[in-house]
PAFIVO-732053 format. One record per atom (N, C-alpha, C): residue number from 1; x, y, z. Coordinates in Angstrom, 2 decimals, padded with zeros to 5 digits. Layout:
<nodes>
node nuba: NUM, east: X, north: Y, up: Z $
...
</nodes>
This chain:
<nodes>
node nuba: 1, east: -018.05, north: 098.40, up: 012.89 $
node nuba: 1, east: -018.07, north: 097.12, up: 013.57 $
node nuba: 1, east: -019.49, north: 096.57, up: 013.51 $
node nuba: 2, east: -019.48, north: 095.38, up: 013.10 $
node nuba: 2, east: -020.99, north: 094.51, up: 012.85 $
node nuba: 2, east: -020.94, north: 094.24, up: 014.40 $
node nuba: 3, east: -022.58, north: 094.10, up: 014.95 $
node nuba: 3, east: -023.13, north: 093.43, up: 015.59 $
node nuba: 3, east: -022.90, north: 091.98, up: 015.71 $
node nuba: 4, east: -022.65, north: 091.42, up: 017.25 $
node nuba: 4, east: -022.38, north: 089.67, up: 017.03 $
node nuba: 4, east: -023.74, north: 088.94, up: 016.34 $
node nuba: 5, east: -023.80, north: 087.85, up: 015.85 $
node nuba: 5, east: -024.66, north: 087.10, up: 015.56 $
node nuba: 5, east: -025.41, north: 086.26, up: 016.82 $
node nuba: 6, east: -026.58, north: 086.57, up: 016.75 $
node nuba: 6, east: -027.19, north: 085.98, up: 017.84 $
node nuba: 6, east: -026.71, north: 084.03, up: 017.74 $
node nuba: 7, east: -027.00, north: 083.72, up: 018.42 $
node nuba: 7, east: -026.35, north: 082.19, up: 019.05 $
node nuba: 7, east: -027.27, north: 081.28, up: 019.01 $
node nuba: 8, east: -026.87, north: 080.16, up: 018.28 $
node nuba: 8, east: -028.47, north: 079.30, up: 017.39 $
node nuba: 8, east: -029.37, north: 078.89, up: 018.62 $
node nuba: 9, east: -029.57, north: 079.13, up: 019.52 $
node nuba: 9, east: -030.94, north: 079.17, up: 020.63 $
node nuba: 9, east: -031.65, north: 080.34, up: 019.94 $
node nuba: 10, east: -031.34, north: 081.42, up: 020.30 $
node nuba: 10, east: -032.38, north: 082.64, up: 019.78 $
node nuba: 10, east: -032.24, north: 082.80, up: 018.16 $
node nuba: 11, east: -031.45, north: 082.18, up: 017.54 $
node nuba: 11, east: -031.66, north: 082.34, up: 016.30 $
node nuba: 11, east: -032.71, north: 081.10, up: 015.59 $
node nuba: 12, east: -033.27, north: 080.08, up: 016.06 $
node nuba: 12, east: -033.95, north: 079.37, up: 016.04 $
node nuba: 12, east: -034.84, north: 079.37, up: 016.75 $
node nuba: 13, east: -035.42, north: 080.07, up: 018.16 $
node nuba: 13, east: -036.78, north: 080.61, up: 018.45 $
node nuba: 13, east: -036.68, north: 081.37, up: 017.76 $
node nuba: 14, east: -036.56, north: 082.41, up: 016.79 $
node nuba: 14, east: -037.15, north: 083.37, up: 015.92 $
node nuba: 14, east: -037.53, north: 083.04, up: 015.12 $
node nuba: 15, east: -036.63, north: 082.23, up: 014.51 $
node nuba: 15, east: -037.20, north: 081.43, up: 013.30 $
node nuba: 15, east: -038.60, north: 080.92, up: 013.20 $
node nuba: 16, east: -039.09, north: 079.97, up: 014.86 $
node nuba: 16, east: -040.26, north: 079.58, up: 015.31 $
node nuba: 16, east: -040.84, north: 080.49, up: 015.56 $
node nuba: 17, east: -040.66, north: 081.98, up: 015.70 $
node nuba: 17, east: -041.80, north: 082.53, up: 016.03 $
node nuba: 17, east: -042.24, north: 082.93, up: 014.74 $
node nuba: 18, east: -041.22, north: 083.01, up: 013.75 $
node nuba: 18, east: -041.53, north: 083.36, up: 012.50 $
node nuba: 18, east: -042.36, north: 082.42, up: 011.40 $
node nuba: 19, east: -041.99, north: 081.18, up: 011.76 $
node nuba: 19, east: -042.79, north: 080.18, up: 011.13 $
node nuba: 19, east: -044.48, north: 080.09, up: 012.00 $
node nuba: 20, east: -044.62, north: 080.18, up: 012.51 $
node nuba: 20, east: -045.89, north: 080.33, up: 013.74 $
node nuba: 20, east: -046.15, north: 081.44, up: 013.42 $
node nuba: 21, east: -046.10, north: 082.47, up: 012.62 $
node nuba: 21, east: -046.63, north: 083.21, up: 012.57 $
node nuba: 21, east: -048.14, north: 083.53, up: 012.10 $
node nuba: 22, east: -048.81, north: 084.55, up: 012.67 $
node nuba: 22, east: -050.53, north: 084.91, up: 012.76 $
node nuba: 22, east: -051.23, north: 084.12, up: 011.31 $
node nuba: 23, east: -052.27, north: 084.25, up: 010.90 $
node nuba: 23, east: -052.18, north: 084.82, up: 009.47 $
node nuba: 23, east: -052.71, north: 086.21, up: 008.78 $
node nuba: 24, east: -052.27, north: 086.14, up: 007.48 $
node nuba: 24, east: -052.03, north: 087.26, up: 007.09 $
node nuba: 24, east: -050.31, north: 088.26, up: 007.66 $
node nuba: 25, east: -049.99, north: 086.94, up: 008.08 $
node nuba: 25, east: -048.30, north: 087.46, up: 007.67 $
node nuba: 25, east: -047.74, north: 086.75, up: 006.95 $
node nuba: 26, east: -046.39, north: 087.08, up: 006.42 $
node nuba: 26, east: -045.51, north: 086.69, up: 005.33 $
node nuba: 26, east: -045.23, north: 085.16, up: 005.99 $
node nuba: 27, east: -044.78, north: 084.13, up: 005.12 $
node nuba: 27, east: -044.45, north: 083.20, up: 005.11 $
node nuba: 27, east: -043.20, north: 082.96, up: 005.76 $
node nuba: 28, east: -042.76, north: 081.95, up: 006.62 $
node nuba: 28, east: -041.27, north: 081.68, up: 006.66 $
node nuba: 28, east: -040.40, north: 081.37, up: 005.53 $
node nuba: 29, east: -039.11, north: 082.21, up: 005.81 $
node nuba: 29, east: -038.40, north: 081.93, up: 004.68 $
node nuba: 29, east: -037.28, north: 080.88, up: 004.94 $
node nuba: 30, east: -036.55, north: 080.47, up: 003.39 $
node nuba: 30, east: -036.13, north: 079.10, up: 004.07 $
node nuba: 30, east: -034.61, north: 079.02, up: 004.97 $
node nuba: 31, east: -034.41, north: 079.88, up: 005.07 $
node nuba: 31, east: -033.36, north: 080.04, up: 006.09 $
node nuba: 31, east: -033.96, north: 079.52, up: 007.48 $
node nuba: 32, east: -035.19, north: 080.17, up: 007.83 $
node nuba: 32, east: -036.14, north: 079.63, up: 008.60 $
node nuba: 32, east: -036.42, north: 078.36, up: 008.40 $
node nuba: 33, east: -036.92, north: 078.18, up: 007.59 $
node nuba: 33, east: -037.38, north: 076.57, up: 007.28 $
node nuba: 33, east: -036.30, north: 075.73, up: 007.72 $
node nuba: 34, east: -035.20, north: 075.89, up: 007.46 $
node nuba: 34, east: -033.98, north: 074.83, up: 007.71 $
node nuba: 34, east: -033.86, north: 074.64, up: 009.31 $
node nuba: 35, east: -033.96, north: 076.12, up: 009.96 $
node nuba: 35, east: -033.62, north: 076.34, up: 011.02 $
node nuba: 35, east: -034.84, north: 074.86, up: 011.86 $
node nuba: 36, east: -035.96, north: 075.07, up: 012.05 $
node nuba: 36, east: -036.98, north: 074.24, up: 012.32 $
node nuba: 36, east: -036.80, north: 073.20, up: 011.68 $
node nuba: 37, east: -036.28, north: 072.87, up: 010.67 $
node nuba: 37, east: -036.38, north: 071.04, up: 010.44 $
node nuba: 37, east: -035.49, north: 070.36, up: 011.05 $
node nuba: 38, east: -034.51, north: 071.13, up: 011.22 $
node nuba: 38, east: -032.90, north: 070.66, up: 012.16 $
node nuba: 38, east: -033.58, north: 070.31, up: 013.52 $
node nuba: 39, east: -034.22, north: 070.95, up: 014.01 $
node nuba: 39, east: -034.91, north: 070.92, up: 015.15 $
node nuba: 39, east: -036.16, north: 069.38, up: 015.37 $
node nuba: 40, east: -037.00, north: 069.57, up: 014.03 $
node nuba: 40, east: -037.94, north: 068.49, up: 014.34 $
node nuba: 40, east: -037.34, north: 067.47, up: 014.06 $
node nuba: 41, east: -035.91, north: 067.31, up: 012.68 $
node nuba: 41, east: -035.36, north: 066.33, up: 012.56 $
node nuba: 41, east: -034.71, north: 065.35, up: 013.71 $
node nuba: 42, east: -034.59, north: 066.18, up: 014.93 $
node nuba: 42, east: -033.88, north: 065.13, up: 015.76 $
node nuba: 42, east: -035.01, north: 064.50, up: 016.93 $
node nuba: 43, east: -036.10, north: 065.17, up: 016.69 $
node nuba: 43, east: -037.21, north: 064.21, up: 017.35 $
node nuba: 43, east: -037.97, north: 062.99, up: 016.07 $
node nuba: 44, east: -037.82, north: 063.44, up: 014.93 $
node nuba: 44, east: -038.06, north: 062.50, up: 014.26 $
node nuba: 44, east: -037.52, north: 061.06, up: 013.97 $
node nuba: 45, east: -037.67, north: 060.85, up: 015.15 $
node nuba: 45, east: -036.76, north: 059.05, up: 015.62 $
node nuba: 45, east: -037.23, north: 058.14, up: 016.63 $
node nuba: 46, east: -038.52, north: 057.02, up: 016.30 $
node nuba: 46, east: -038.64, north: 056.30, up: 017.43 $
node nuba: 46, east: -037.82, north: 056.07, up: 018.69 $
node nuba: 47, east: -037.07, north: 056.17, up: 018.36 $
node nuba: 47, east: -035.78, north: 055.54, up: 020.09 $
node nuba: 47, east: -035.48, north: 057.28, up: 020.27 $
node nuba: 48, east: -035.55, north: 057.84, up: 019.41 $
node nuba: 48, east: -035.09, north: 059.47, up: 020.20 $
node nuba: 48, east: -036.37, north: 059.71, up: 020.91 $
node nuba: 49, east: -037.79, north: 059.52, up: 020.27 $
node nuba: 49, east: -038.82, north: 060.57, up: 021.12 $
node nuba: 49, east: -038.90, north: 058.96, up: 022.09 $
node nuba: 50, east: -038.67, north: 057.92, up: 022.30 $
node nuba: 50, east: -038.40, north: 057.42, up: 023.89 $
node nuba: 50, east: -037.49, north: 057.50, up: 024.41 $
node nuba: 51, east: -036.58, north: 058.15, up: 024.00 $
node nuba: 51, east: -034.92, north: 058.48, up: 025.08 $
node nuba: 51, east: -035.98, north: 059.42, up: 025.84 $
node nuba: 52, east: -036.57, north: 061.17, up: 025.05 $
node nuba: 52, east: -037.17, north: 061.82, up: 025.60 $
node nuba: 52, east: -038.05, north: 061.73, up: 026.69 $
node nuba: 53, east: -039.19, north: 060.38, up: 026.22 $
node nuba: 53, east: -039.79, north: 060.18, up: 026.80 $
node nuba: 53, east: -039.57, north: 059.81, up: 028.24 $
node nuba: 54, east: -038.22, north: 058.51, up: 028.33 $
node nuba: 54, east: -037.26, north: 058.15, up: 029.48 $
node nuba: 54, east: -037.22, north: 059.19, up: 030.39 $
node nuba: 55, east: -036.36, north: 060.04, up: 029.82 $
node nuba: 55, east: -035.99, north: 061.36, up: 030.70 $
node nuba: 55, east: -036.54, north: 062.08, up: 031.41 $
node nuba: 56, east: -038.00, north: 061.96, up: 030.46 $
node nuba: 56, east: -039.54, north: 063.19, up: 031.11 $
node nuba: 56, east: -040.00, north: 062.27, up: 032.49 $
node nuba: 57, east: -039.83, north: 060.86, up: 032.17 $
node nuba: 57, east: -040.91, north: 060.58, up: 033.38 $
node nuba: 57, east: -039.71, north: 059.76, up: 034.51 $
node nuba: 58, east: -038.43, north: 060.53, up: 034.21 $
node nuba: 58, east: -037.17, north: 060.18, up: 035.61 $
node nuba: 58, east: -037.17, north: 060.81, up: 036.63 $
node nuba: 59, east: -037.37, north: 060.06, up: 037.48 $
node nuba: 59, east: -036.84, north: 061.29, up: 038.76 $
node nuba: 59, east: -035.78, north: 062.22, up: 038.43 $
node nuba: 60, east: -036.54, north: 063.39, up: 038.81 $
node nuba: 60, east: -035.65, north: 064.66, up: 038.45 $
node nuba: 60, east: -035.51, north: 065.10, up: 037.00 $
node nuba: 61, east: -036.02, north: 064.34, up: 036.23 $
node nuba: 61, east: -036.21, north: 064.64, up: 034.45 $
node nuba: 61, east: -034.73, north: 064.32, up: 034.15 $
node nuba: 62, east: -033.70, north: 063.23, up: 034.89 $
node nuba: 62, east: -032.45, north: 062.99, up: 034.13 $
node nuba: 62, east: -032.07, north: 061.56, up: 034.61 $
node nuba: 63, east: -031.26, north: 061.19, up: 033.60 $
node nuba: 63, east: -030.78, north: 059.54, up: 033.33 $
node nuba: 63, east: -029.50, north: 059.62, up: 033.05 $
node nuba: 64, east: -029.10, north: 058.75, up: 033.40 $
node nuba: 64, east: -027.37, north: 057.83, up: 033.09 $
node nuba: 64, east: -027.06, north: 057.37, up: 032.08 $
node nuba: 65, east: -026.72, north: 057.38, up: 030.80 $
node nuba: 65, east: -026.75, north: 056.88, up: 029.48 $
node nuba: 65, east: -026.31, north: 055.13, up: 029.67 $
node nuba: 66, east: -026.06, north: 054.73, up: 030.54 $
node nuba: 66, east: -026.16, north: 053.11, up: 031.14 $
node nuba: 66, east: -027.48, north: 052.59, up: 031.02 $
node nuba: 67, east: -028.32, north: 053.99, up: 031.68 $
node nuba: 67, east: -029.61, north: 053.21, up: 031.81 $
node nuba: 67, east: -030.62, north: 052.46, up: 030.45 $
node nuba: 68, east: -030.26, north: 053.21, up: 029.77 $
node nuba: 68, east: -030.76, north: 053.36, up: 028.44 $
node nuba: 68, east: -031.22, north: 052.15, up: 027.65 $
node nuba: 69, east: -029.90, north: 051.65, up: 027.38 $
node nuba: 69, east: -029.88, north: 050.31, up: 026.52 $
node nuba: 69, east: -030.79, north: 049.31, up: 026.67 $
node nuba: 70, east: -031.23, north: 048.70, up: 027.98 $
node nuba: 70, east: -032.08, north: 047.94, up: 028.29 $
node nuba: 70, east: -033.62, north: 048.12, up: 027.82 $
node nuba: 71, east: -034.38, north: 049.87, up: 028.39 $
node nuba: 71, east: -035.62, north: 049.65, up: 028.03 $
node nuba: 71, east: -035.66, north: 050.19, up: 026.38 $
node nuba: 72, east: -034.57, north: 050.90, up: 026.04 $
node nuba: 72, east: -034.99, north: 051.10, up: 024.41 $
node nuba: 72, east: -034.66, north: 049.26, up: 023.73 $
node nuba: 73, east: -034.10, north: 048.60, up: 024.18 $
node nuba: 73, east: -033.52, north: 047.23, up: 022.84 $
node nuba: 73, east: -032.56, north: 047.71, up: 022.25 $
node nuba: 74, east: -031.64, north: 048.48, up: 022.72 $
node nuba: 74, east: -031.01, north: 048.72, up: 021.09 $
node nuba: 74, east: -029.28, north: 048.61, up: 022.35 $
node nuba: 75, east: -028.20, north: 048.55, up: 021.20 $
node nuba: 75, east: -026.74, north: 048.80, up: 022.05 $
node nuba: 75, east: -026.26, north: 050.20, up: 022.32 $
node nuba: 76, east: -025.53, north: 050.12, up: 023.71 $
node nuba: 76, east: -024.38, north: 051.01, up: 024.11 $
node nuba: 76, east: -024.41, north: 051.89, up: 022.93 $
node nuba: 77, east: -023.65, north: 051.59, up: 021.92 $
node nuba: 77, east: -023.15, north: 052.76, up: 020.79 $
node nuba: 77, east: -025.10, north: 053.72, up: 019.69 $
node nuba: 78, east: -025.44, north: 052.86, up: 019.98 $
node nuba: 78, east: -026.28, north: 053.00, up: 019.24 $
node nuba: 78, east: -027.42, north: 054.40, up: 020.32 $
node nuba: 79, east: -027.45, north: 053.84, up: 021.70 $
node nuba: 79, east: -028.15, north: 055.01, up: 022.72 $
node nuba: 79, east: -027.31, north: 056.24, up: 022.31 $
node nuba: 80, east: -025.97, north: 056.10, up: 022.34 $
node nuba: 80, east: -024.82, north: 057.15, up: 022.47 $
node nuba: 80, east: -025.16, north: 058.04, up: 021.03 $
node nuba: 81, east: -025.31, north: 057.32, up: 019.55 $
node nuba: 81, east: -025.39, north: 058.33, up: 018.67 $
node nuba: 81, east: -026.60, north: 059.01, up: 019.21 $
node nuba: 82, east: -027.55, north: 058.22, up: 019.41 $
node nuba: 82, east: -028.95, north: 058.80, up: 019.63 $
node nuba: 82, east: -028.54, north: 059.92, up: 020.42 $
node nuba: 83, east: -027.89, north: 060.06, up: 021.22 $
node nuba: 83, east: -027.89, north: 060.72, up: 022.71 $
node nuba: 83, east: -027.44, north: 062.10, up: 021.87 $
node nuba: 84, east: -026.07, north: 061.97, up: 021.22 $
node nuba: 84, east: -025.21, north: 063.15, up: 020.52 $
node nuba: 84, east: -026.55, north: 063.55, up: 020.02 $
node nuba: 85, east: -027.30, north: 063.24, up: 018.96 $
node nuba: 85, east: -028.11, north: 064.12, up: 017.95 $
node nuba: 85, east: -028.62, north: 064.76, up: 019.04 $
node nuba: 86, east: -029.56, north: 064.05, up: 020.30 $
node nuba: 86, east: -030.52, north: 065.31, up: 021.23 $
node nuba: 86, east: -029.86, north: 066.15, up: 021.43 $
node nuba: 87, east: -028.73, north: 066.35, up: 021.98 $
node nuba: 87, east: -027.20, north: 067.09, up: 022.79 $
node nuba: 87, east: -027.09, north: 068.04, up: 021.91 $
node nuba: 88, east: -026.85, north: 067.62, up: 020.24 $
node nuba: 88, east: -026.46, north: 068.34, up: 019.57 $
node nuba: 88, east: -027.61, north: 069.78, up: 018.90 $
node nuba: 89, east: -029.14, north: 068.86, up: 019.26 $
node nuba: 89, east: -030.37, north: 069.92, up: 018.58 $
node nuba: 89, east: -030.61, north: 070.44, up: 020.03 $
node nuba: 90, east: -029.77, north: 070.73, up: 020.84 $
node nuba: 90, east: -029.96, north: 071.08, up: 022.39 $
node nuba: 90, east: -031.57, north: 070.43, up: 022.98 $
node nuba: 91, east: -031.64, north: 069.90, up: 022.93 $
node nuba: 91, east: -033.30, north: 069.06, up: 023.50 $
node nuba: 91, east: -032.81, north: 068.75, up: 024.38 $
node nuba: 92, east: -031.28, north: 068.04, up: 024.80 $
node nuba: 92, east: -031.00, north: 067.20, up: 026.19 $
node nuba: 92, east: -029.60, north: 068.24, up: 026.48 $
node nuba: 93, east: -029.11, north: 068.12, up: 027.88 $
node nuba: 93, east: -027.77, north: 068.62, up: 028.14 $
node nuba: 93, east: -027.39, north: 067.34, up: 028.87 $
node nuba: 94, east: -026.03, north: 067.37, up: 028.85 $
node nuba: 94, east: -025.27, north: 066.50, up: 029.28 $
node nuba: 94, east: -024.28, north: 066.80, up: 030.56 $
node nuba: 95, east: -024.16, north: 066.06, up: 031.12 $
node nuba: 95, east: -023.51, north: 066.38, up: 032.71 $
node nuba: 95, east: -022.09, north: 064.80, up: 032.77 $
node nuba: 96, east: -021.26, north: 065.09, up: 033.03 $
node nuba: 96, east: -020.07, north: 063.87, up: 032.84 $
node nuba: 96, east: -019.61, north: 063.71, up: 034.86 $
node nuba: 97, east: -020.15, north: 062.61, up: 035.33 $
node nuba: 97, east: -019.90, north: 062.52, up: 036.51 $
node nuba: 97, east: -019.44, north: 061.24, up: 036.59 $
node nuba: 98, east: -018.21, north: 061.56, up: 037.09 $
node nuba: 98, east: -017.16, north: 059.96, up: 036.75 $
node nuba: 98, east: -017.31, north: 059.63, up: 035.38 $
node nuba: 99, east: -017.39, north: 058.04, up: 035.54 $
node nuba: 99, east: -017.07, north: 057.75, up: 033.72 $
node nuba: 99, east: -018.57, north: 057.62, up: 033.05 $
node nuba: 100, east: -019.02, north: 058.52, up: 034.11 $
node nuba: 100, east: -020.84, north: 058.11, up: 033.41 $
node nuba: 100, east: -020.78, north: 059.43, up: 032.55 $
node nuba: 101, east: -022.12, north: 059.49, up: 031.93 $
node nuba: 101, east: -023.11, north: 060.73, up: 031.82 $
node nuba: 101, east: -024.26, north: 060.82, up: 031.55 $
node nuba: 102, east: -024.96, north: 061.64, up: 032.44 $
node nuba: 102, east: -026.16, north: 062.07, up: 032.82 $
node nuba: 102, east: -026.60, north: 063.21, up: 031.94 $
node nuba: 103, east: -027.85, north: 062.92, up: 031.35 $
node nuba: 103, east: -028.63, north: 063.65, up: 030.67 $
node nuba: 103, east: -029.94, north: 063.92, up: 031.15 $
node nuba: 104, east: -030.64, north: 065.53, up: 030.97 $
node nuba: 104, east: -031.10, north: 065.69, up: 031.45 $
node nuba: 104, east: -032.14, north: 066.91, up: 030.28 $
node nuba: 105, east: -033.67, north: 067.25, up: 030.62 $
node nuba: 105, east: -033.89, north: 068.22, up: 029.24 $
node nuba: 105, east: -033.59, north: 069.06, up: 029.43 $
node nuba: 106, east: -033.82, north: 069.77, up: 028.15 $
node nuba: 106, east: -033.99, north: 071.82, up: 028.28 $
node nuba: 106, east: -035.39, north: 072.05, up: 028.02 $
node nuba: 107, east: -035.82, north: 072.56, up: 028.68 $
node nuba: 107, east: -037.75, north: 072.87, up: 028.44 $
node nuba: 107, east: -037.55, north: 073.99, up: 027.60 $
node nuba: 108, east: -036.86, north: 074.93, up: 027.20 $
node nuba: 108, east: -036.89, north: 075.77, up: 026.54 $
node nuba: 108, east: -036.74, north: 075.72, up: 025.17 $
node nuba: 109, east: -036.00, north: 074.41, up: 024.84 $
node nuba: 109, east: -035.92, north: 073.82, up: 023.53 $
node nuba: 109, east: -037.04, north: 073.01, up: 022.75 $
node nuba: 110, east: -037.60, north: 072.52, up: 024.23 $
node nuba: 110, east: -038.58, north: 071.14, up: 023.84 $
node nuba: 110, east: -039.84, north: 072.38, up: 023.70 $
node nuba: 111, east: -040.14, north: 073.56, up: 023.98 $
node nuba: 111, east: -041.19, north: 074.21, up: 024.10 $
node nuba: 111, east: -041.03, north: 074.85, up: 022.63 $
node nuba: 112, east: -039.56, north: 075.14, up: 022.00 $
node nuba: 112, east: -039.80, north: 075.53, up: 020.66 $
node nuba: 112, east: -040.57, north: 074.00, up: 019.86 $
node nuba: 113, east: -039.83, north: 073.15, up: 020.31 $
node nuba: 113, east: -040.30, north: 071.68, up: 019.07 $
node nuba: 113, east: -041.71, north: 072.27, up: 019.25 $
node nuba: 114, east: -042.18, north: 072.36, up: 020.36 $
node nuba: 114, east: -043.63, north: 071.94, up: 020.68 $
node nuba: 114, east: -044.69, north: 072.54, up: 019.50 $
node nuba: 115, east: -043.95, north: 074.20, up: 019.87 $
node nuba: 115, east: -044.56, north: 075.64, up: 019.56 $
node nuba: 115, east: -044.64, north: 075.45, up: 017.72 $
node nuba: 116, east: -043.29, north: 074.61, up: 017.33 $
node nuba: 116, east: -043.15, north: 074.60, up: 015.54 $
node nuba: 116, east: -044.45, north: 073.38, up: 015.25 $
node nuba: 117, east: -044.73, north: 072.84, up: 016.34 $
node nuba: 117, east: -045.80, north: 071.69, up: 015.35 $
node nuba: 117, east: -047.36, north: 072.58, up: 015.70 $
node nuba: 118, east: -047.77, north: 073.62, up: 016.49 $
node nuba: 118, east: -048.82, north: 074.18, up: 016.54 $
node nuba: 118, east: -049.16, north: 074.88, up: 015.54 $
node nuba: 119, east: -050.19, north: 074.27, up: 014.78 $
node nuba: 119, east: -051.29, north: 074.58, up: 013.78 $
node nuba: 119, east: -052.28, north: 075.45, up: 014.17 $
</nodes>
């Protein structure tokens, strides 16, 4: 019987710890590599790193996807894809209260983005 596969949270901090690695260690490989671009790819989006930004400086670090539309400029559908990609690279979690939903971060995710851009 194989061992389960770890669950893409810890399989993507490893990856980051592996790409961050000292020097004079081996290089990340690109299994790694993919793992981390999936990751920076979904902050790589003006209206995504200010959804983020929204969120960081909300009371309580969470927002109503209503709220949205107004200070980014952009429409309803358009916050919403935005919203799925964070949801989906786990950066934001989502909470469904009535016909709203509230998003809110994961610091544990946003601390890998952080950790993959340290040079």
């Amino acid at each position: 019987m194989t061992a389960p596969a770890p669950d893409g949270r810890a399989q993507l901090a490893q990856a980051v710890d592996r790409c961050c690695a000292t020097e004079g260690s081996s290089p990340m490989t690109r299994e790694d590599a993919v793992l981390v671009a999936r990751l920076l790819k979904a902050v790589a989006d003006p209206v995504r790193l200010q959804i983020l930004g929204i969120v960081r400086c909300s009371p309580g670090q969470e927002i109503c996807a209503c709220d949205l539309p107004v200070p980014l400029g952009v429409s309803q559908p358009t916050v919403s894809h935005h919203l799925k990609v964070l949801v989906e690279a786990g950066l934001l979690s989502r909470d469904r209260r009535g016909q709203w939903a509230w998003f809110t971060l994961v610091p544990d995710r946003l601390a890998l983005a952080r950790r993959a851009l340290e040079v």
